[in-house]
N, C-alpha and C positions, 0 to 999 in steps of 0.2 A: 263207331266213328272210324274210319278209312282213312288213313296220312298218306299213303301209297308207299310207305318206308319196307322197302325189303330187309326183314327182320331177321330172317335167316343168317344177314355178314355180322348182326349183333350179339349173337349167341356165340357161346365156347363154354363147353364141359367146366366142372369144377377142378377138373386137373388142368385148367387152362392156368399158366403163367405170367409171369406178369410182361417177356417176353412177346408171348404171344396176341396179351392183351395193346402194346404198344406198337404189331405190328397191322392191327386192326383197325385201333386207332388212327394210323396215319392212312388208312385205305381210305377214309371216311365214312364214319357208319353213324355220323349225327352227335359223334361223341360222348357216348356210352357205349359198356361192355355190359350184357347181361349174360348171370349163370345161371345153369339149369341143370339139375340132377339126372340120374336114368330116367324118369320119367316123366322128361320136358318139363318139370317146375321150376319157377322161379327160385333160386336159394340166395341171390346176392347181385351188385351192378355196381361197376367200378368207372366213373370218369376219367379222364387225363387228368385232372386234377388229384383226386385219389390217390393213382400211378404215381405222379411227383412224391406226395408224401406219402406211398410206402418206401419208393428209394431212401429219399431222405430218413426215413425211420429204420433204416439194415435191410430191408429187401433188395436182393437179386434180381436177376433176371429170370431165374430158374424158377424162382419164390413161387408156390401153388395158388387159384383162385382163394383158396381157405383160408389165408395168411394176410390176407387185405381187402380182399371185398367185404363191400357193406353191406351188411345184411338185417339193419333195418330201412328200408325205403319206402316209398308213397308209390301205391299202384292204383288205376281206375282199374274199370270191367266193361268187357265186352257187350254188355247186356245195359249197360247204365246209359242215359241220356246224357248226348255227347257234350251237353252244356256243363255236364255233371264233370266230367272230365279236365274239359276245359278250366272250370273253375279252381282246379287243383296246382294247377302250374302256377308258379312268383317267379318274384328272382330269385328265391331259393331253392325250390323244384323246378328243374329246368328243364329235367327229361322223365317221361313217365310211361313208363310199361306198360301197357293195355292188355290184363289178364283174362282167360274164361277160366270157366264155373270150376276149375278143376286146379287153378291158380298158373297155367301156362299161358307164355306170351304170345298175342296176338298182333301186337301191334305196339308202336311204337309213338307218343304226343311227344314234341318237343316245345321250348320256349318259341323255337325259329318259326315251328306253325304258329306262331300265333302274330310271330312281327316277321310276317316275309315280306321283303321286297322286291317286288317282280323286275326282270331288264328292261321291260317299258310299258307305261300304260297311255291308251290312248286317252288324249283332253278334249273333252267332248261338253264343255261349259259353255257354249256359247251361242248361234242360234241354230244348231241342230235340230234338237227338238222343234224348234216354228216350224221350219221348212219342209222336216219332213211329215208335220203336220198338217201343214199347206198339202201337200202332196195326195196324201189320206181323203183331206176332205174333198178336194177336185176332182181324185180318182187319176189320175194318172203317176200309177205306179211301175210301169214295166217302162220300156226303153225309148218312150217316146215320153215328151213332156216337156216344159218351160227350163224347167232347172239345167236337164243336160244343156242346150246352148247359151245359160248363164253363168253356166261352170264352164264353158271351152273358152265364150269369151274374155270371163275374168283371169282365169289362168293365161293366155295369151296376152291379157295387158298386162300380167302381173310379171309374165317373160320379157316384156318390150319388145315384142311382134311377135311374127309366124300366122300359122294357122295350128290349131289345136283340135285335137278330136278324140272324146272322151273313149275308153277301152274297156273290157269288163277285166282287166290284169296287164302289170306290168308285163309279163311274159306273152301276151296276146297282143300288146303294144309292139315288145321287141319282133313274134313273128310276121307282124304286120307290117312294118318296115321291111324286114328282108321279099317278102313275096313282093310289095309293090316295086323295091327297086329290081327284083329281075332274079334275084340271087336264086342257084338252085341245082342239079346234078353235072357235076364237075368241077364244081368251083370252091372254092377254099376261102375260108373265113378267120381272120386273125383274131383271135381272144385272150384273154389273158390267164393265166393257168388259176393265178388265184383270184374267183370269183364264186358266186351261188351259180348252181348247175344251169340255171334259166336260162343264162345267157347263151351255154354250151346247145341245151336242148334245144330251144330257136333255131341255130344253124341246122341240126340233124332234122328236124321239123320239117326245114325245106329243101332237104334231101342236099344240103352241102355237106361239105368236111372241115371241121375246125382244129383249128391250128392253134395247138398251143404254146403262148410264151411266157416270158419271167416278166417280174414289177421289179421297179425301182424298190431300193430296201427302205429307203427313207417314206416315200409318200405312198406305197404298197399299192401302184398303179402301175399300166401298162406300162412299159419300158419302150420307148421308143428306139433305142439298136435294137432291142432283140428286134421288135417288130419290123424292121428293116431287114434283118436278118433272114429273116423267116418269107420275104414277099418270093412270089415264081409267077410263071407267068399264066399259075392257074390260079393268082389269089384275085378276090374280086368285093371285096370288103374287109373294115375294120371295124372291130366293135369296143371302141374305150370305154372301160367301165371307170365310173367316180365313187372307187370303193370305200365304204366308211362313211363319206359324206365329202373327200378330199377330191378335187380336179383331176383329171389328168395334165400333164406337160400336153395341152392342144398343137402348139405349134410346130413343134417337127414333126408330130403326125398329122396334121393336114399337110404340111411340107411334101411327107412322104406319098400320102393319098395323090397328091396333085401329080407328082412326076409320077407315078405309076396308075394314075389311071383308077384309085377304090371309091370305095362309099364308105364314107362314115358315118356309124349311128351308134350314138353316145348311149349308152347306157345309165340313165341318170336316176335308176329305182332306189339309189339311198341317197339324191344328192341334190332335190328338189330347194333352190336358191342358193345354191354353191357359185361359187365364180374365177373364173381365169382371166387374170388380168384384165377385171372389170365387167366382163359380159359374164353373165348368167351361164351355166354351163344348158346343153341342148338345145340353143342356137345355133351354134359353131359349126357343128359336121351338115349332115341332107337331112339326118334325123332326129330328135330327140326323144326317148322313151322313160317313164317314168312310172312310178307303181306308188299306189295308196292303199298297201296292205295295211291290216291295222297298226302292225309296231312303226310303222313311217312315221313323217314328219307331218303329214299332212294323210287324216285316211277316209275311206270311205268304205273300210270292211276289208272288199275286198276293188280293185279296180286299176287302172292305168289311164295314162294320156300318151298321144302322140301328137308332137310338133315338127312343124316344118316352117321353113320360109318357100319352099316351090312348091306353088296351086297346083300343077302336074302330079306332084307326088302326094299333094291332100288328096285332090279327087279323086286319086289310084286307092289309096285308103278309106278314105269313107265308105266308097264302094263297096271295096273287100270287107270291111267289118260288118256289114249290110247282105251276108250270104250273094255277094257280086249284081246285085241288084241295081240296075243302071236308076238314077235316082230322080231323073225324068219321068220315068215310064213305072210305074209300079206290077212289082210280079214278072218282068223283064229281065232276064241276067246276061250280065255278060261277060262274067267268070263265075268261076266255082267257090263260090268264097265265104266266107267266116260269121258266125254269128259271134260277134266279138264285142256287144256292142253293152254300155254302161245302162242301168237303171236308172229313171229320173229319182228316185229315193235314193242311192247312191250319189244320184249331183247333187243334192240338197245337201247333205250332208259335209258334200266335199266343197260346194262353194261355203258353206258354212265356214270350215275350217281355215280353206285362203284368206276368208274375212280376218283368222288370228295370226297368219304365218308369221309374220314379222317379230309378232309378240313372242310365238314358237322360238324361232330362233336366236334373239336376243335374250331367252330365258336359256338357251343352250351353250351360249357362249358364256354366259355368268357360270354354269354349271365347270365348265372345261376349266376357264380361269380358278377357279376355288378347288376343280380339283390336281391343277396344274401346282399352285400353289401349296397344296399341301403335300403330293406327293413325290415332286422336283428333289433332286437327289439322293434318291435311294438306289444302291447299285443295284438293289435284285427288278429294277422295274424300267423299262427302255417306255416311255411315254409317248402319245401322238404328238404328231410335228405338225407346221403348217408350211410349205413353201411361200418363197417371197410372194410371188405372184401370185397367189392363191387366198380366198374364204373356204376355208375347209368348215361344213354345218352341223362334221361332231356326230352323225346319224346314232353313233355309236361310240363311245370311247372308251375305244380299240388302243389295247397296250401290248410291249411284250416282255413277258417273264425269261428273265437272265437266271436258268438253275446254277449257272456255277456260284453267282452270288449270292443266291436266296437258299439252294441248300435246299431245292425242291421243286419239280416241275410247271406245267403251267396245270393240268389236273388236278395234283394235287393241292395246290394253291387253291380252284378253284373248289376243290370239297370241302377245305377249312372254311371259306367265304360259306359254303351253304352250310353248312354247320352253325353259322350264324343266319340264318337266315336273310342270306343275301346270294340272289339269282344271278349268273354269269353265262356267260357262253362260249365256248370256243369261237375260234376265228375258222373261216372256211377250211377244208381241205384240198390239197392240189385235183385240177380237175380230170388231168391225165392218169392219175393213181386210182382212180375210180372206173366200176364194171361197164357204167354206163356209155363210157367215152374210152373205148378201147379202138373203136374206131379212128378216131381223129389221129393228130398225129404230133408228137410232143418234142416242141424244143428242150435244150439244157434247162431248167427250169430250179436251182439250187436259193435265190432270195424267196422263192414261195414257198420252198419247201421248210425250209427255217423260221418262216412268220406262220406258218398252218401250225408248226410244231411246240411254237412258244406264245402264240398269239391269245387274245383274253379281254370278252369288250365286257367291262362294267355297267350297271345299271344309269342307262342316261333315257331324261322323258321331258316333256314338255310342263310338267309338270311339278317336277320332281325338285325338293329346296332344299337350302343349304344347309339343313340339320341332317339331312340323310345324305347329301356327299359328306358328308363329315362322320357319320353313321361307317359308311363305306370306308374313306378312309381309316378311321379308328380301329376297325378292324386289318385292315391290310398293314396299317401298322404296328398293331400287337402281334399279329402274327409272325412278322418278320421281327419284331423282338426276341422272339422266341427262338429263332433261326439264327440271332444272333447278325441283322443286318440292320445296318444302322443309319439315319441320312449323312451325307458327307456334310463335314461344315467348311462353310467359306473362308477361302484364305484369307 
């Protein structure tokens, strides 16, 4: 059996100390220390638990592996069927060494293999299976079929208008907007530094230059100064992303769009049923682009939608995702354009899913609420916000770790949490800091570079119930017990 645990950061000679053993531990290594003689064997394996009580018992720092490790423990083997393995782990065996024939560690089982909890799974209970069963048995499985135009029209009443036209990707969506509005060598694209690369690549895609700026700290969205900031009279678009699942502030930037003349296309791939004051976000600007990767809110694997309310700029799209195929005349082109276009098994699935959105997302805000509630003042932990005007749909919940408080960064936080078997992610990194977009060209960009640095989304799913935010919680706060941070009480 394979955990995929790099076992190597778990190992330390028997001259390891207990020093050394506490600088390990805090790296993250699943929370065990295992020793090994000159000849890679097993001799002994000390927990942070352990570690406590050897201190407490007269151990140093200095103190040798020989002085405190245990060295009766529970190992499987390399060779034994991995059930075999398995079955050896309780609550009392938490971690178990995986020996070969020779008694040296291969591997590493912990309790957390066996209760992980992933950052999101998708919920696929509902009539997925018919549809794309339906599908199977009609035969129409590739890009043509009933489902795609039941999936564009339902997501379009589910918007309250537009035109909708299914994509085979969020990112295929975004560069489909840019080619039909025009965008393309010379022109400049305003983005926001901290975002997923996609949005950056799209511009480069269609041979722009993107322009990077800073987010608000509070809603970790486009900043409308900077983007004011940042317009010249070679910018020729804006791309507001609704990072997290949160709005952007629309209105001074269509403000700004209008007197200067951009395009805007919202970026709505984490933010499908979000809203700014009242409307739906991807109404708002010429575009709306959205993505049904699996971890979305709504998936169909893999896929995107593009909305509009101008029939001009649908038909410029349709086309384009259609390899520029004028859609009268079959095998006729009349651009150079995209195979971009969704699987009818992909719509099936994905009308499927709209069938539950609403359920999706009232199961998310119960989640936020309970974990708002549990988590609400604690100094090491800056929580998501919601502006007034704003449904923020929670895609992710997205926090930021305060080390002066916590006594310990946002990775290292994040290995204790997998220690426990619970999956995390970093938040994006700045996009102008990266190989990729060395091209583009980067405003002062200091609120992203401080949310990239401290940022930390938790496990949030459509599915996901209140025993396991509470799971989550529980751990995040024994951990900071430990660190010695404590919730503030009400005056």
């Amino acid at each position: 059996m394979t955990t995929g645990h790099k076992i190597a950061r778990n190992l330390l000679p028997l001259s390891g100390t207990v020093r050394e053993v506490m600088a390990r531990l805090n790296e993250g290594v699943g929370g065990v220390v295992l020793f090994t003689d000159n000849d890679g064997v097993l001799r002994g394996v000390a927990t942070d638990g352990d570690i406590r009580r050897a201190i407490l018992n007269g151990c140093n720092l200095d103190t040798p592996a020989a002085d405190f490790m245990i060295r009766k423990f529970t190992s499987g083997h390399a060779d034994a069927d991995p059930t075999q393995n398995l079955a050896l782990l309780s609550a009392r065996i938490r971690h178990l060494p995986i020996l070969d024939s020779a008694g040296r560690p291969v591997d590493l089982l912990t309790w957390a293999d066996l209760w992980r909890m992933p950052l999101v799974q998708p919920s696929l209970g509902g009539n997925e299976s018919k549809y794309v069963n339906d599908c199977l048995a009609t035969g129409w499985i590739s890009s043509q079929g009933p489902y795609i135009e039941k999936f564009q029209n339902a997501f379009a009443a589910y918007m309250g208008g537009g035109r909708a036209f299914c994509t085979s990707s969020g990112t295929t969506a975004l560069h489909l907007a840019l080619e039909a509005l025009g965008i393309g060598a010379g022109d400049e694209v305003i983005v926001p530094d901290f975002t997923f690369g996609a949005t950056a690549n799209v511009v480069l895609h269609a041979n722009a230059t993107p322009i990077f700026v800073d987010v608000d700290p509070i809603t970790w969205t486009l900043d409308p100064k900077a983007m004011e900031a940042a317009i010249t009279s070679r910018t020729k678009a804006v791309i507001p992303v609704h990072l997290y699942g949160h709005p952007c502030d629309m209105d001074p930037i269509m403000a700004l769009a209008r007197e200067h003349g951009l395009k805007v296309i919202e970026d709505c791939a984490e933010a499908l049923g979000a809203e700014y004051k009242g409307r739906k976000v991807g109404l708002i600007g010429d575009v709306g682009c959205f993505s049904f990767f699996a971890n979305k809110v709504i998936t169909t694997g893999e896929g995107g939608m593009v909305l509009t309310n101008s029939s001009e700029l649908a038909a410029t799209m349709a086309m384009l995702r259609d390899h520029g195929m004028a859609p009268g005349r079959r095998y006729w082109h009349l651009a150079a354009g995209y195979n971009y276009r969704m699987t009818n098994l992909q719509a099936a699935v994905g009308l499927a899913q709209l069938e539950r959105i609403d359920v999706f997302l009232d199961r998310r805000a119960e989640l936020v609420k309970r974990y708002n509630g549990y988590l609400a003042g604690f100094a090491g932990l800056q929580l998501p916000t919601q502006a007034p005007w704003a449904r923020n749909i929670y895609w992710l919940y997205s926090l930021a770790v305060c080390p002066e408080h916590l006594g310990m960064n946002r990775d290292q936080l994040a290995a204790r949490l997998q220690e426990r078997g619970i999956e995390t992610r970093p938040v994006f990194h700045p996009l102008h800091d990266q190989p990729a977009y060395r091209t583009g060209i980067a405003h002062p960009c200091p609120v992203t570079a401080d949310i990239a640095a401290r940022g930390l989304s938790l496990p949030t799913g459509n599915e996901m119930t209140g025993a396991e935010v509470d799971r989550v919680c529980d751990a995040l706060t024994s951990i900071m017990r430990t660190q010695q941070v404590y919730r503030a009480q009400p005056a």
